[in-house]
Each structure stands twice: as C-alpha cells, then as structure tokens.
C-alpha positions in Angstrom: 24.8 70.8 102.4 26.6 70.1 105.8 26.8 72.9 108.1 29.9 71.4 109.6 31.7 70.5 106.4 32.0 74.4 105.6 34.3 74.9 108.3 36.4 72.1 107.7 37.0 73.4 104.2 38.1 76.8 105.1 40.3 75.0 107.6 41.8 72.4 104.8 41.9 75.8 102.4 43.9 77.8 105.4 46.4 75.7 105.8 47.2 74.8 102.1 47.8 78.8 101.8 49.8 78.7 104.7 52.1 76.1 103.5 52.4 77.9 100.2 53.5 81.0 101.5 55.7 79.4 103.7 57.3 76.9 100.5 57.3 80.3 98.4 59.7 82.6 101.3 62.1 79.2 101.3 62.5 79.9 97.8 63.3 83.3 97.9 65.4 83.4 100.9 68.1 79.9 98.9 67.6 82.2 95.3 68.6 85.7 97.9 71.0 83.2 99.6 72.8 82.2 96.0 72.5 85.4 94.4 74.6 86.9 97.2 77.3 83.9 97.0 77.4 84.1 93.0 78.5 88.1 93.7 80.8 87.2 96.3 82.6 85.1 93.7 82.2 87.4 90.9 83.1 90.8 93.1 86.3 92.4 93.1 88.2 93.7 96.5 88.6 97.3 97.0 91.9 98.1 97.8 93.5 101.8 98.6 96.1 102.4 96.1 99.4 104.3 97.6 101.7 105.7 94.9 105.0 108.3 95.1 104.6 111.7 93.9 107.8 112.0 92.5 107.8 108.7 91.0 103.7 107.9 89.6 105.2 104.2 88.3 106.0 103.5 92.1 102.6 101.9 93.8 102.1 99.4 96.3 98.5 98.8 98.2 100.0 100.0 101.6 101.9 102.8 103.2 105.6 103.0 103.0 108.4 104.8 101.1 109.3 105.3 97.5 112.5 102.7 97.2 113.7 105.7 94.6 113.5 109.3 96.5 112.5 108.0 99.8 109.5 110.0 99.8 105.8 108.7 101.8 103.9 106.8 99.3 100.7 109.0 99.6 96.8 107.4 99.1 95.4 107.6 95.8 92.2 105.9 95.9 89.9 102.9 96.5 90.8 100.7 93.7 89.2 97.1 92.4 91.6 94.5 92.5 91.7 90.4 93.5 95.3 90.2 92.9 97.3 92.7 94.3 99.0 91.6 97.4 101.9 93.6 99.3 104.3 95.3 97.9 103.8 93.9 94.7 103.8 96.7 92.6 106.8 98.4 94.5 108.9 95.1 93.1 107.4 95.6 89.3 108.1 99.1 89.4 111.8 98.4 90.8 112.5 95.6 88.8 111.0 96.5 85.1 113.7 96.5 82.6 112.0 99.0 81.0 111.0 101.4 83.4 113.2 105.0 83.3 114.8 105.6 86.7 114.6 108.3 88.6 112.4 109.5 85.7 108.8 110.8 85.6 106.4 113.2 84.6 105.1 115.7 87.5 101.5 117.0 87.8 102.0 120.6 88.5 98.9 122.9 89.9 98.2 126.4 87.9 98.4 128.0 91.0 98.9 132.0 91.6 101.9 132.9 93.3 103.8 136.1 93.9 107.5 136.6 93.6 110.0 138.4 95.4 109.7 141.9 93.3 105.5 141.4 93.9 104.5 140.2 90.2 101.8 137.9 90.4 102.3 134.4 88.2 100.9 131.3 87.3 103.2 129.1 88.9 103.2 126.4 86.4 103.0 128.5 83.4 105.6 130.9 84.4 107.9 129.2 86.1 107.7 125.5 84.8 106.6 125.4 81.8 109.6 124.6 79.0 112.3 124.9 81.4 114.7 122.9 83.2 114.4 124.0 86.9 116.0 123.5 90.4 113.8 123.7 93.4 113.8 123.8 97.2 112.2 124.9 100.3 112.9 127.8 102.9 111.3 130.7 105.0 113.4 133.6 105.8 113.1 133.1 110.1 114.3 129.9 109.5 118.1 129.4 111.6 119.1 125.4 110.7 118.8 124.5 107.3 117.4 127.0 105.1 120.6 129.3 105.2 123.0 126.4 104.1 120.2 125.9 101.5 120.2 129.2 100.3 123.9 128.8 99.6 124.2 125.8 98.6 122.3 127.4 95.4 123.9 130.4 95.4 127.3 128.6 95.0 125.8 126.2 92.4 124.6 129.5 90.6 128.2 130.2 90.5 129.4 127.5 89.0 127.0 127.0 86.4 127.2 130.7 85.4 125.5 132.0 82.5 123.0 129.1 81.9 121.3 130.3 84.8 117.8 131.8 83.4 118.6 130.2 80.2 119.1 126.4 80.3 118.1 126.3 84.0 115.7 128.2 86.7 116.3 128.6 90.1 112.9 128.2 92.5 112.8 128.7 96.1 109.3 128.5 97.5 108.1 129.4 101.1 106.6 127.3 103.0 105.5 129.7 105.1 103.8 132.1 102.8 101.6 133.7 106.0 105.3 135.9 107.2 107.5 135.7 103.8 106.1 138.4 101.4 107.8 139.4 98.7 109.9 141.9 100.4 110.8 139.8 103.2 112.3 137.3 100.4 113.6 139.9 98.5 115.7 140.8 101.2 116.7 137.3 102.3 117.5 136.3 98.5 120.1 139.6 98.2 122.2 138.1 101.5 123.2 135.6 99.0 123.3 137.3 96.1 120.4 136.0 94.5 120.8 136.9 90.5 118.5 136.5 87.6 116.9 132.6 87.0 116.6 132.6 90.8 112.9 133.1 91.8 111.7 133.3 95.3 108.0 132.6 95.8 105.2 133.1 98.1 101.7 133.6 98.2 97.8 133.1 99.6 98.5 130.3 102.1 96.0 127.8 100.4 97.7 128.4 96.8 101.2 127.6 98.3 99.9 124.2 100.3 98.6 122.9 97.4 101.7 123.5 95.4 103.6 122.7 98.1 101.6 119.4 98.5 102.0 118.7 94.6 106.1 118.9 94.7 105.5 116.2 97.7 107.4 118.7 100.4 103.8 119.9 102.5 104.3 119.8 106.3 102.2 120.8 109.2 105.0 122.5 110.5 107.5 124.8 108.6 110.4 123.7 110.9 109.7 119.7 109.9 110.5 121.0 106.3 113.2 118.6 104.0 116.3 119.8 103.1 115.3 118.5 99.3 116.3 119.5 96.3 113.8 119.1 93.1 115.3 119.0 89.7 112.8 118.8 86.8 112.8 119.0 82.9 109.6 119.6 82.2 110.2 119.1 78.3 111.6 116.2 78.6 109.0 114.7 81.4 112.4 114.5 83.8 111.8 114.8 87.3 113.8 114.0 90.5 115.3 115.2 94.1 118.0 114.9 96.2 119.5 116.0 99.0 119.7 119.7 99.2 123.0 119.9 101.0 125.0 118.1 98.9 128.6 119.3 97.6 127.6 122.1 94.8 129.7 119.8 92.3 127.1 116.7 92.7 123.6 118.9 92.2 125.7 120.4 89.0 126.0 117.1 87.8 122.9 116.4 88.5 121.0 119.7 87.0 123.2 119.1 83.5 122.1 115.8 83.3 118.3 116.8 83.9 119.2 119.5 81.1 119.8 116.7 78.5 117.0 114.3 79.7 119.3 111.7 81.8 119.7 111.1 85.0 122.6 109.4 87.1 121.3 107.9 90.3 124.4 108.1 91.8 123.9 112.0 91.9 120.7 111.7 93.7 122.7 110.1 97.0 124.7 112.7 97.6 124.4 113.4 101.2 127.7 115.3 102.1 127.1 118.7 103.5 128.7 121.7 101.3 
C-alpha cells in the first residue's frame, strides 16, 4: 500500500466530518431559529391587570381611577392577554347595559379587631356579616375632618332612629390603631353620643392595615385619610361610598336604599358639607 496515500485519506476523512458538523449546527441553529418565531406568534403578552376595590367589574391594564367612586385602580396581577389595549375594559365596564351601578360584592378579611368596650371580634363575622352597614375612618387626635365625621353620623343616627342596630350598623375604624385603644375611642365616641349599632374599632396595627387596605381607605399617613363614607349590604352583595361630609339627609337616602338592595347614584355625589 502507499505510505503517502494514508495521510491523504485521513485528510479527505477530516474534512468530510468537519463539514458535517458544521451542515448539522446550521440545522439546528434555522430549527432553534423557527422554533422561537413559531412561539413568538403563538405567545400571549403579559399584561398587569389594575381593577377598583370598590367596584371588581371596573379594570383597565393601567393605573388610573375608578370612573364610579373615584378610587386608585390598584394592581391585581400579571395577566395573559393579546387584545387588551387602554382603557378598554374601563369603557365595557362603564358602558354594559347590564352591569349594576354602583353595585358590587366586597372581599372582606376575617380579621381580629377590638371594640371600644375591649371585646375582641372577627371583624367580618361580627360586624359584616348579614347586615347593612355604614362605614368611615377617624383617629381620636385627629383636628380637621374626623370631628365633622363623627357628627355627621351622629346626626344621621338621629334621623334614622330605631333602625340603628337593626336594619343598619354604624362602623368607625381607626386608622391609627397604634394610639386609639378602646378607651381612647370609647371616650371620643361618648362626645357625640355614640348609641347602640355604632361600633368603634381598633386593633394590632397589621390586622387594621389589612382591613383598612381591603375597604380601599389604607394610607401611609393617618392625616392623608378620605373623608369617605362606605355603605354596604352584605346580603344583598351592595356596596358603595361617598362623601363622608355630605348633608345627613343625602347619606340617609343613600343607607335606605342600600337597605333594600338599590342604589341612586345621584346620592353618591353629594359633596356639600353638613
């Protein structure tokens, strides 16, 4: 055999491998190269999904304000979706023939609260549960708006008489639970003559954020609170707010119709001080 043709050969035999490796990579880098455009088609976007707290029918894919309560649209999650664009959803929700208005059902936490004689509840199961209720905000240092609050209810309590702690619950919560204890609100509830149905609650500081949080009325700073009402039958799945400083006459209207399941949106705008 030829000495030199044994060289050649591996040579010849090199270079064939070479080029098959090098036809084989090709292949998988256009099959890696198609596979990833065939998912890009077939993928769906992740979108954050922003919906109202007061109003769960209410979304829209950015941050904004419910068009119903005016409350911060607040992130849900990250959501798949190729079609969503804007505000969307907002206009569905707004525009639906069908939709209730001013009408939703309200996802309220189990949390343990005390009152203002020191009895410890379930805040949901307690206070919520089966009842029609009215609720709103304060701290007992506060010197703006939790006093014309506080009677604001007490002359709504008044005029509604007797159904108070029968057809409807009065709930004023803390939203500084860290100073209010139970005697402190005790004390600030009998300046405006605070009568049966009216409960004033505080509590551990976590417990109260996230309840706080849940009625969509959590602030960093008890000062920034809202001067907001929240009316809720929790029977009927009827929820809503308004301003908390409206003429007593409007949040009557407005707590009678939540009684009986209905709402008037014209008794959510009231926004003439007392």
């Amino acid at each position: 055999m030829n000495q030199r043709s044994i060289p050649e050969r591996l040579r010849k035999a090199l270079v064939l491998t070479v080029m098959t490796l090098v036809g084989i990579g090709l292949q998988a880098h256009a099959f890696e190269k198609a596979t990833r455009r065939e998912q890009e088609k077939t993928s769906t976007k992740q979108v954050k999904s922003y919906s109202c707290p007061m109003h769960p029918e209410v979304k829209s894919t950015k941050p904004g304000k419910c068009p119903k309560c005016k409350m911060d649209l607040r992130l849900e999650r990250a959501v798949s979706s190729t079609a969503i664009t804007d505000d969307q959803n907002l206009l569905a929700a707004n525009t639906a023939s069908d939709a209730p208005r001013y009408a939703g059902r309200m996802v309220i936490p189990e949390v343990e609260v005390l009152d203002q004689n020191g009895n410890a509840l379930h805040f949901y199961s307690d206070l919520i549960k089966g009842k029609t209720v009215a609720i709103n905000f304060i701290f007992t240092n506060c010197t703006t708006i939790c006093p014309p609050l506080a009677a604001t209810f007490a002359r709504v309590q008044k005029e509604i008489g007797d159904k108070v702690g029968k057809e409807v619950h009065f709930i004023s919560i803390s939203v500084d639970p860290l100073t209010d204890t139970p005697e402190r609100l005790k004390a600030w509830g009998a300046k405006f003559k605070a009568g049966p149905g009216w409960t004033f609650v505080t509590g551990d500081k976590q417990e109260i954020d996230k309840l706080l949080n849940a009625l969509g009325a959590s602030v960093s700073r008890r000062e920034d609170h809202s001067p907001t009402v929240v009316v809720g039958n929790d029977v009927k799945g009827v929820w809503t707010r308004t301003y908390g400083l409206a003429r007593p006459a409007q949040l009557v209207g407005l707590i009678m119709d939540v009684i009986e399941g209905n709402v008037d949106e014209s008794l959510t705008k009231g926004t003439a001080k007392p």
